[in-house]
C-alpha angles and dihedrals in degrees: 000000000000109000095221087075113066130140085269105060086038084067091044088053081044095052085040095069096049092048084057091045087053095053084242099123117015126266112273083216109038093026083225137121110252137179119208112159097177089058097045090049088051097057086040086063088054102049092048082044083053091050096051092043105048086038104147086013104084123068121248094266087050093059093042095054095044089045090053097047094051086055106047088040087054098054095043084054102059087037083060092035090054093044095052 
């Protein structure tokens, strides 16, 4: 397996794609900002779905990472929500 692609950079991908849907960061496609809440809350599902089914299978650092992201992305997301 390529060691790029580990569990990790999969939920930064993951937090990428909030952060776009955010406008946070601009679209890959249409080089924009864009907001899409719907969207953003969406990835933000998956990622918390991701949390509760790999529970007492990720190393410490895994869960850290995923813990801290939730958290940033769900702050990020009422700042835009309250925002639109």
């Amino acid at each position: 397996m390529d060691e790029t692609l580990n569990f990790s950079t999969f939920i930064l991908s993951l937090s990428t794609s909030v952060l776009v849907n955010l406008g946070e960061l601009l679209d890959p496609i249409s080089n924009e900002k864009k907001v899409d809440l719907t969207m953003a809350k969406h990835s933000i599902g998956i990622i918390e779905m991701l949390k509760e089914k790999t529970k007492g299978n990720l190393t410490e650092e895994e869960n850290r990472l995923i813990d801290n992201i939730l958290f940033e992305l769900m702050i990020k997301y009422v700042e835009a929500a309250k925002k639109g």
